[in-house]
C-alpha positions as CSV (number, residue, x, y, z in Angstrom):
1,X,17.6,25.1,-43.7
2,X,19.8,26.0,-40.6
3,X,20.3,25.7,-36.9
4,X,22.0,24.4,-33.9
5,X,20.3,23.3,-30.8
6,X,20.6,26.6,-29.1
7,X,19.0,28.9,-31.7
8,X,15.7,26.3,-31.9
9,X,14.3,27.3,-28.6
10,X,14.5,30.9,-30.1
11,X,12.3,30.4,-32.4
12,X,8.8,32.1,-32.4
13,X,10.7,35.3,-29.4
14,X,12.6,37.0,-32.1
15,X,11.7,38.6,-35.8
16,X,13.0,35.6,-38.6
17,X,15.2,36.6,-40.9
18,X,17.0,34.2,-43.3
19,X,20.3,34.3,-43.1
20,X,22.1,34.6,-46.6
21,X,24.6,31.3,-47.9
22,X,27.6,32.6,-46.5
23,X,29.6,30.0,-49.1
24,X,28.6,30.7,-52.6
25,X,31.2,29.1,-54.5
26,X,30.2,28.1,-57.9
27,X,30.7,24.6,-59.8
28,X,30.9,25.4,-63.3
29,X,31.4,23.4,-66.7
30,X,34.4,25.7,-67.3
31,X,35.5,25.8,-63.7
32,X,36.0,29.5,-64.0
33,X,35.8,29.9,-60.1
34,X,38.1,27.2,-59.4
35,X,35.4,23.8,-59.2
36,X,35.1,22.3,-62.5
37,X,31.7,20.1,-62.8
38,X,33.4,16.7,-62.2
39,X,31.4,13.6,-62.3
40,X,32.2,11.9,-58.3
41,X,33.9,14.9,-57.6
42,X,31.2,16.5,-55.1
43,X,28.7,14.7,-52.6
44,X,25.4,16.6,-52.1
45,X,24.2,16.9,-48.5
46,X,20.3,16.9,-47.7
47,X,17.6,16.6,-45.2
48,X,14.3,15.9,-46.8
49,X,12.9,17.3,-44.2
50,X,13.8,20.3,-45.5
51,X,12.3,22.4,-48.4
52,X,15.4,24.2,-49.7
53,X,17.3,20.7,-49.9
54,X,14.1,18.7,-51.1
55,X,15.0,21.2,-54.1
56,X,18.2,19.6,-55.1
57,X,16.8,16.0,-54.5
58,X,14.0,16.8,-57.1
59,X,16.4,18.3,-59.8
60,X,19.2,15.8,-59.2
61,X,16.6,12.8,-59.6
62,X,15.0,14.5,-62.7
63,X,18.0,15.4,-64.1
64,X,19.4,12.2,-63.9
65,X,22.6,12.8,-61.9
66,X,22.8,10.0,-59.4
67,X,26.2,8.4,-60.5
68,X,27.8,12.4,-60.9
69,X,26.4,13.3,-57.6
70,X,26.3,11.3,-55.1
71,X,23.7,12.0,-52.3
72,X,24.2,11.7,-48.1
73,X,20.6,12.0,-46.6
74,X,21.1,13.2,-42.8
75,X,18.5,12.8,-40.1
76,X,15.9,15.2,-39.8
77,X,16.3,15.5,-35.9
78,X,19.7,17.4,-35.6
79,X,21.4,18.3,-32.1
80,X,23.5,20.6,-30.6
81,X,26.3,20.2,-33.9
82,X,23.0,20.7,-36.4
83,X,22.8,18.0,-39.1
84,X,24.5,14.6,-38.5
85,X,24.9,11.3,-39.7
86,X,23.0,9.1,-37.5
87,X,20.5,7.3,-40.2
88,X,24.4,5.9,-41.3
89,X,26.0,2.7,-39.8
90,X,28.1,3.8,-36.8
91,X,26.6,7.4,-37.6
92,X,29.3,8.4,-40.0
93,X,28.8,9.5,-43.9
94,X,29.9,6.6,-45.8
95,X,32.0,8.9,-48.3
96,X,33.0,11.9,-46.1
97,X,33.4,9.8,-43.1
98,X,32.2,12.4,-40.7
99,X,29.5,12.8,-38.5
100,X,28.2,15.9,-38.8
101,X,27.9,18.3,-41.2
102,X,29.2,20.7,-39.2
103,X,32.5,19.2,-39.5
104,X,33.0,19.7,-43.2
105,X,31.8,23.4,-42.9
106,X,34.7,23.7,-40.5
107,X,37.6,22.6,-42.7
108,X,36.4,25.2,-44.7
109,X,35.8,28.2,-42.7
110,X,36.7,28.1,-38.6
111,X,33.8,30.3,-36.1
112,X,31.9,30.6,-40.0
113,X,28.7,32.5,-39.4
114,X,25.0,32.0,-40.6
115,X,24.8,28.4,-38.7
116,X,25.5,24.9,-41.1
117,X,22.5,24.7,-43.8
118,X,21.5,22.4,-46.3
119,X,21.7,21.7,-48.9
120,X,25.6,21.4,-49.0
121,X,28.0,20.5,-51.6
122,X,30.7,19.2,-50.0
123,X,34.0,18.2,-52.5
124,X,34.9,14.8,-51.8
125,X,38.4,15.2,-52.5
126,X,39.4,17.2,-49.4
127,X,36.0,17.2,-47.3
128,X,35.6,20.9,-47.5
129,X,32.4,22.2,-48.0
130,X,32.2,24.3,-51.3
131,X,28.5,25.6,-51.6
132,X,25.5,26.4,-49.5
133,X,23.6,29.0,-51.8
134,X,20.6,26.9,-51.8
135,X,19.1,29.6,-54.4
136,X,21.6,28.6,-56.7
137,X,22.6,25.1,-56.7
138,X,19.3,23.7,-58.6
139,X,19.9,26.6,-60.8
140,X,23.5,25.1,-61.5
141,X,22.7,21.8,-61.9
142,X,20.0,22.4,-64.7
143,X,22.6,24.2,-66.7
144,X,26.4,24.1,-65.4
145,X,25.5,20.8,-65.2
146,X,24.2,19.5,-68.5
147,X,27.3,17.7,-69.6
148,X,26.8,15.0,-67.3
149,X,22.3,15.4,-67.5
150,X,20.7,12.0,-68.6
151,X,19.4,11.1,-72.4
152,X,15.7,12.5,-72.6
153,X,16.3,15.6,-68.9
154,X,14.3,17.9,-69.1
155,X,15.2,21.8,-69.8
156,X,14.3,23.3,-65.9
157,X,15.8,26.5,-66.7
158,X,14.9,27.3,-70.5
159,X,17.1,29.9,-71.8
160,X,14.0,31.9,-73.1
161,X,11.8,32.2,-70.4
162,X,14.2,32.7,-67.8
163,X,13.7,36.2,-67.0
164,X,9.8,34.9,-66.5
165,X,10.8,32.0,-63.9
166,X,13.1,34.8,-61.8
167,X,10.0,36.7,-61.9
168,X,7.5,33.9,-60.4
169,X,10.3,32.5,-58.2
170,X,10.8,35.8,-56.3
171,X,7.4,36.3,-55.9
172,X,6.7,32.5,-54.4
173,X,10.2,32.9,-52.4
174,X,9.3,36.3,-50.5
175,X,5.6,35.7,-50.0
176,X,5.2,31.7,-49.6
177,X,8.9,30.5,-49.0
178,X,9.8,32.4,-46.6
179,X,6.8,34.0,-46.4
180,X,5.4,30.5,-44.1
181,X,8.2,31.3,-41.7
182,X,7.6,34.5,-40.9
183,X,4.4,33.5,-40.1
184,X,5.5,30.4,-37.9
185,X,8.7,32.1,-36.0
186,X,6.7,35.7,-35.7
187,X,7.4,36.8,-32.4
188,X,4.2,38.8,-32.0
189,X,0.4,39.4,-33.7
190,X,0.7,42.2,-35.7
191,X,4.1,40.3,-37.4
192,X,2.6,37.6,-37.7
193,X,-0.9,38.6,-39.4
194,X,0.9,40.4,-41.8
195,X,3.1,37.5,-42.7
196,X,0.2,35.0,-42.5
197,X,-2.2,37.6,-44.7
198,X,0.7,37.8,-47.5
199,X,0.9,34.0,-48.1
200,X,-2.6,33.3,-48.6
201,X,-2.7,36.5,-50.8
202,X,-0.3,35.3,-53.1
203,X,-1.3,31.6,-53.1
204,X,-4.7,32.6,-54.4
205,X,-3.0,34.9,-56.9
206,X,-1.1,31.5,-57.9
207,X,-4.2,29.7,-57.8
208,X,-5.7,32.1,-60.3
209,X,-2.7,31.9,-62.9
210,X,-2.7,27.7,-62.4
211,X,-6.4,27.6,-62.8
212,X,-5.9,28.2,-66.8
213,X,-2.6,26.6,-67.3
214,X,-0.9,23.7,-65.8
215,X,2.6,24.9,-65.0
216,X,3.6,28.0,-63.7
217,X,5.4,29.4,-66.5
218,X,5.4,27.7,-70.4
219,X,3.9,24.2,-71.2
220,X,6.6,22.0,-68.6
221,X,7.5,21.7,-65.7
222,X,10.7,24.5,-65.0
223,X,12.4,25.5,-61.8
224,X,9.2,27.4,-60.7
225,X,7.3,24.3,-60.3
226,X,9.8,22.6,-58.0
227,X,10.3,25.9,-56.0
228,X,6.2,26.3,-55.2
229,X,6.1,22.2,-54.9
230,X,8.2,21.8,-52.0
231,X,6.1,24.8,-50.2
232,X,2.6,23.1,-51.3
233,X,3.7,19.2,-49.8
234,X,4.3,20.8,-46.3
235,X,1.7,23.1,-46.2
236,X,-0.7,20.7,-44.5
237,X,1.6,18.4,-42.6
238,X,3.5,20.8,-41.0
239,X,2.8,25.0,-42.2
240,X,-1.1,24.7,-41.5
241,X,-0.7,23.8,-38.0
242,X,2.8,24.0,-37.2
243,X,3.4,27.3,-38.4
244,X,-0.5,28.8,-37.8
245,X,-1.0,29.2,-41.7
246,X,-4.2,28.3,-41.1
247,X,-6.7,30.8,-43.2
248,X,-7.3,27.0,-45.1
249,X,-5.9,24.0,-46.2
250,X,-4.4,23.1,-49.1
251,X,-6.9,20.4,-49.7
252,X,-9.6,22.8,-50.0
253,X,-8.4,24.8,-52.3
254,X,-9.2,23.0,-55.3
255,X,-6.9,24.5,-57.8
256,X,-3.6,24.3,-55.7
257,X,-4.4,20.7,-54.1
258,X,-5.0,19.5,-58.1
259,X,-2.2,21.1,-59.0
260,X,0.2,19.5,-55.6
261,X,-1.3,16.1,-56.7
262,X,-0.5,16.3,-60.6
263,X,3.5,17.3,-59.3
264,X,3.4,14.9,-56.8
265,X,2.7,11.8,-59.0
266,X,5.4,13.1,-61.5
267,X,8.0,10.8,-61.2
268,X,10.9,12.7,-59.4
269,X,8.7,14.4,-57.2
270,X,6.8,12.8,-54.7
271,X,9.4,9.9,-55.0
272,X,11.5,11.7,-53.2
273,X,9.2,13.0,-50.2
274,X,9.6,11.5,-46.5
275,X,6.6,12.9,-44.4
276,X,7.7,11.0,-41.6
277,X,11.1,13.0,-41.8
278,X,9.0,16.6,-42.4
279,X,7.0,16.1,-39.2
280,X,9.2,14.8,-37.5
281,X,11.6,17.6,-38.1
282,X,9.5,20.6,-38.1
283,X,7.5,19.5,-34.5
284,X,10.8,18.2,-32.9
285,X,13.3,20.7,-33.7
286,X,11.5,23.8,-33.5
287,X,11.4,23.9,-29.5
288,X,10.5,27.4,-29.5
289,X,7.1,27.1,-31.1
290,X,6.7,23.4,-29.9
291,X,8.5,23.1,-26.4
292,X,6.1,19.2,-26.0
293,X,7.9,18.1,-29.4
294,X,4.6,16.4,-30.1
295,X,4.4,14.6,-33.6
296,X,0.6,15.1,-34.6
297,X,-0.9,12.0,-35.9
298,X,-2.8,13.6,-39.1
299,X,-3.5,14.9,-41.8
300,X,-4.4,12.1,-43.8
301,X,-2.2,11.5,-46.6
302,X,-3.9,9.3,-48.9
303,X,-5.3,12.2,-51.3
304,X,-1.8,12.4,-52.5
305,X,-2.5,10.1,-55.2
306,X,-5.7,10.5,-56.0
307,X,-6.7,11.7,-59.6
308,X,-6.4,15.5,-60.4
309,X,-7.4,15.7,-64.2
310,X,-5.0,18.6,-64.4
311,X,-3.9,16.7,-67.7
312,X,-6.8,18.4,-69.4
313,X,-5.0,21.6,-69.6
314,X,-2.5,19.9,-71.6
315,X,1.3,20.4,-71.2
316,X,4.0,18.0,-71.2
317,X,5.8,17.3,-68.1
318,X,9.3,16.8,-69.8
319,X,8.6,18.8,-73.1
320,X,10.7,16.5,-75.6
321,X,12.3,14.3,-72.8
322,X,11.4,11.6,-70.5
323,X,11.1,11.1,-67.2
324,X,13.7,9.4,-64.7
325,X,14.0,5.8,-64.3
326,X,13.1,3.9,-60.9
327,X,14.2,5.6,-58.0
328,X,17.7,3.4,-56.8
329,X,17.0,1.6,-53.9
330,X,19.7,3.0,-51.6
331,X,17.6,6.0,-52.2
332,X,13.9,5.0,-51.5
333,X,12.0,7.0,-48.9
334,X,10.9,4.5,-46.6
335,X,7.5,3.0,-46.1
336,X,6.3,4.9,-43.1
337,X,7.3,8.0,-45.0
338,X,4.9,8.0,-47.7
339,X,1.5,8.5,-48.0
């Protein structure tokens, strides 16, 4: 997720288009592009208020690369410089020592276009920033990464059904993805119905394929999974309103909302969601669509872990693994942030 100040109040007056990760260096076990995987090496940069970088928080934590990666979180309202450090003491990362995250994109690249995204890899040993393909970096650390994955991670990426998973994950990037900011940032009607019509066609197609099986390709939980999760947690906080996806709700679409739930109260996944940063983000930042910056009060969150049954359709969330371990307590999402 991108911007600066400027380009927020834009927002909803021009056609959206995402801008492609202008950095796309890749850190590889064999370091064939120059950035061998090196545990404490590389410091992760995230918002999670944001769904790309909510990505690599879920596969990190599932993974089980806390001590290789470390993790800056930065504050879901940004400023005229984009993302900074101000949830920090004296608003300063405590490993990069900078204060935004602008700042590392710059000893990089100088006047570097597509605005400063997360998530970021920055490499600790000379602040530069290395990576912002956020269509790439989960995909890396399921399998570049594995070296350094915890006893018992599960597979994300299997080898075998991979061409599957590409298939699913472009369908749910184009059409729900993405496919919720066209809708939100259309600059007129007929943009906008179209957008809005082609996510709730393909969420009911993906309603259809979950209603038989519980993950959305093979028996566990993949790539896929994380990709549509970090669509389906926002949806009613902040796309239904927010973003005028509004045809319904998650939470009446039995299937979906079930399906949400089970993911949710996986451990690595709703662990690691702040719905206090994802409002607060979404209705404060995006001036052009919400000049008031009011923070709506609702939905009511509870139903997050309520019981969904979807272990009836059998699977295993981990196929031969386990799941993570408590979540460290530098990393906890804090009390007003969860349901």
């Amino acid at each position: 997720m991108a911007g600066r100040d400027d380009g927020n109040s834009a927002y909803g007056h021009k056609a959206f288009e995402r801008s492609k990760s202008h950095f796309a260096d890749r850190i590889t076990a064999d370091g064939r592009d120059g950035r061998p995987v090196e545990a404490g090496r590389y410091r992760l940069v995230v918002s999670r208020a944001c769904p790309w970088a909510s990505r690599a928080v879920i596969s990190r934590r599932l993974l089980g690369l806390e001590d290789a990666l470390s993790m800056a979180i930065a504050d879901p309202i940004q400023d005229d410089r984009s993302w900074r450090f101000t949830l920090d003491p004296d608003g300063r990362d405590p490993v990069l020592g900078i204060r935004f995250l602008a700042e590392a994109y710059d000893r990089r690249e100088q006047d570097h276009p597509g605005g400063v995204s997360v998530p970021a890899i920055v490499d600790v040993t000379d602040g530069r920033l290395v990576t912002n393909d956020y269509q790439r970096i989960t995909l890396d650390l399921a399998t570049e990464w594995s070296a350094l994955h915890r006893k018992g991670a599960p597979d994300l990426y299997p080898e075998p059904l991979r061409d599957e998973i590409d298939a699913v994950m472009a369908e749910v990037y184009e059409d729900v993805n993405n496919g919720v900011y066209r809708a939100g940032f259309a600059p007129g009607q007929d943009e906008y119905e179209g957008a809005c019509a082609a996510v709730f066609r393909r969420l009911e197609l993906l309603a259809s394929r979950l209603a038989r099986r519980r993950y959305l390709v093979g028996d566990t939980i993949t790539e896929a999974d994380i990709r549509l999760f970090t669509t389906l947690v926002r949806f009613d906080a902040v796309y239904h309103g927010h973003f005028k996806c509004n045809r319904w709700k998650l939470t009446e679409n039995d299937v979906l909302w079930a399906y949400a739930r089970d993911l949710f109260q996986t451990p690595g996944f709703g662990d690691t969601v702040d719905f206090d940063h994802i409002k607060r983000h979404y209705y404060q930042v995006h001036t052009g669509i919400n000049p008031t910056r009011i923070v709506p009060l609702g939905p009511d969150l509870s139903g997050w872990l309520s019981a969904h049954h979807r272990e009836r359709l059998g699977g295993r969330p981990f196929g031969d693994g386990t799941p993570p371990g408590p979540v460290r307590p530098d990393e906890e999402v804090p009390p007003r942030g969860r349901p």
